[in-house]
Phi, psi and omega in degrees: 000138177293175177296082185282166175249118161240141215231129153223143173289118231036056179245062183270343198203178162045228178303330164313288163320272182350298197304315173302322182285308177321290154347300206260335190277333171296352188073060168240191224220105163238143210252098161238112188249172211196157193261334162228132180245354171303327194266309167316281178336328185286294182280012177220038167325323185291350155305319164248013164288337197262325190131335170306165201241116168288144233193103179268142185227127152246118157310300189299347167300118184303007190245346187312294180326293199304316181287327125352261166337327172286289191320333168300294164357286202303315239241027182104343199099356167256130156224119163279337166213145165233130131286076186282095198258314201334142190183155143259208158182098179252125199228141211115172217291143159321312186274013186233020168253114213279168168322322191254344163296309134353289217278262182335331202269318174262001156300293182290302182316281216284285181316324179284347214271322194270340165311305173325293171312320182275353183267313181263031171274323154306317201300305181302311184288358209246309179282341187075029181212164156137152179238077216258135133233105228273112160312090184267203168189153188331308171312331165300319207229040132185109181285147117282184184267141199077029172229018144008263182330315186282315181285348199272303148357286158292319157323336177252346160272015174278272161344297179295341179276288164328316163297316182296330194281306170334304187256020147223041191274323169335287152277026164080023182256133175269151153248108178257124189261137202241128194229102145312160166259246160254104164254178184275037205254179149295014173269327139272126184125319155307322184308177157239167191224095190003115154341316189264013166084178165268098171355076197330334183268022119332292164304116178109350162276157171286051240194273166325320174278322203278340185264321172258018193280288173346320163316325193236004174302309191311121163103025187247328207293070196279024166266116221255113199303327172314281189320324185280297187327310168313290142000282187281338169310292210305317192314275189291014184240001161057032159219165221005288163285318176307014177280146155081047198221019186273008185264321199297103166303323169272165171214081172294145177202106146141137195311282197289355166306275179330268196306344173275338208267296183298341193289278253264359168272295206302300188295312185302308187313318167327297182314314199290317162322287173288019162230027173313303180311317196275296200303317198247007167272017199252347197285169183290142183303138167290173170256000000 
């Protein structure tokens, strides 16, 4: 494969790094950014050692596109893949999670996510080329409890990844939605948790357990994050297990991904059987 530009977002730690270290081993040519890239550089020398270009990025900066954009600028005027990893993972009860962690929890998923995305979208629409992958996660595509803040996010860069693969097959930008399961990355242990604590009538619900369970997972995690990267190299780059998978919008990954994604097919289908009769009784009477 020729030498491509790829710009990815968050890539201080986990699946970020990891993608940037492959990427460059791959000879492509990488845009990597981090909110300190003085500290990412440290702990991921091999990125710039590889040839990568560090980008300090905060997504939630109403300045974010524009800074996208130079940078594309800087780096030739091209871009072939954006990675859209930046994220978080804010967890716990809906009612003790104030507005503004909310708020910060869809700055950073959804919005800094859409920012990105709008800055290399002339570009792409310009070459007739381009690769947008949007990082999701198992939670995108079936919430459980506590993870409410977070999923409602991903559910929405679910929803934004179905249209764009739509409107933009027109100019040849493919989209891949990528659903981890649990890897071994820094996201658990990493997460945040409603300021105001846990509802006391919480405790002893499954609701409750599930908070502390979150406590004891980390390094619990059976998906080995090298593979999934790997993984996701072969997808977007249509070699070796990806070939022939470019038509394909998802990307599940992971032992415990796969069996929650077919449980949450088989109960809609259920659903939908059983209000078949209530759904289609709705049309207007003929006259």
């Amino acid at each position: 494969m020729a030498p491509q530009v790829w710009l990815i977002t968050g890539a201080s730690s986990g699946f970020g790094a990891l993608i940037a270290e492959k990427a460059l081993e791959a000879g492509h040519k990488v845009i990597a950014t981090a909110r300190n890239p003085t500290k990412a550089a440290q702990d991921y020398p091999r990125i710039e050692s590889l040839g990568g270009k560090w980008l300090q990025l905060d997504v939630t900066s109403k300045t974010a596109k524009e800074e996208v954009e130079q940078a594309i600028a800087d780096s030739g005027g091209r871009i072939d893949v954006l990675i859209n990893n930046a994220g978080y993972g804010l967890l716990g009860s809906i009612e003790d999670v104030s507005e503004e962690e909310l708020d910060t929890q869809f700055q950073t998923n959804v919005f800094g996510l859409i920012r990105v995305t709008k800055a290399a979208l002339p570009i792409m629409r310009a070459q007739r080329s381009g690769t947008i992958v949007n990082i999701s996660s198992i939670a995108g595509f079936t919430a459980g409890v506590s993870s409410a803040p977070y999923a409602m996010t991903k559910f929405a860069v679910e929803a934004l990844s179905e249209s764009l693969s739509a409107e933009l097959s027109a100019f040849n930008i493919r989209v891949l939605l990528v659903e981890p399961g649990a890897f071994r990355t820094n996201f658990v242990g990493g997460h945040k948790t409603p300021a105001a604590g846990l509802t006391k009538d919480y405790e002893g619900t499954p609701l409750g357990d599930v908070m502390g369970f979150w406590d004891t997972f980390r390094g619990k995690q059976p998906g080995d994050p090298v593979k999934g990267v790997e993984r996701m190299l072969d997808v977007i780059q249509l070699q070796g297990v990806g070939e022939g998978k470019g038509h394909l919008l998802r990307l599940p990954l992971g032992t415990d991904c796969f069996p929650r994604m077919l449980k949450k097919l088989d109960d809609l289908k259920q659903n939908l059987e059983e209000m078949r009769e209530i759904a289609l009784s709705t049309n207007v009477e003929n006259v």
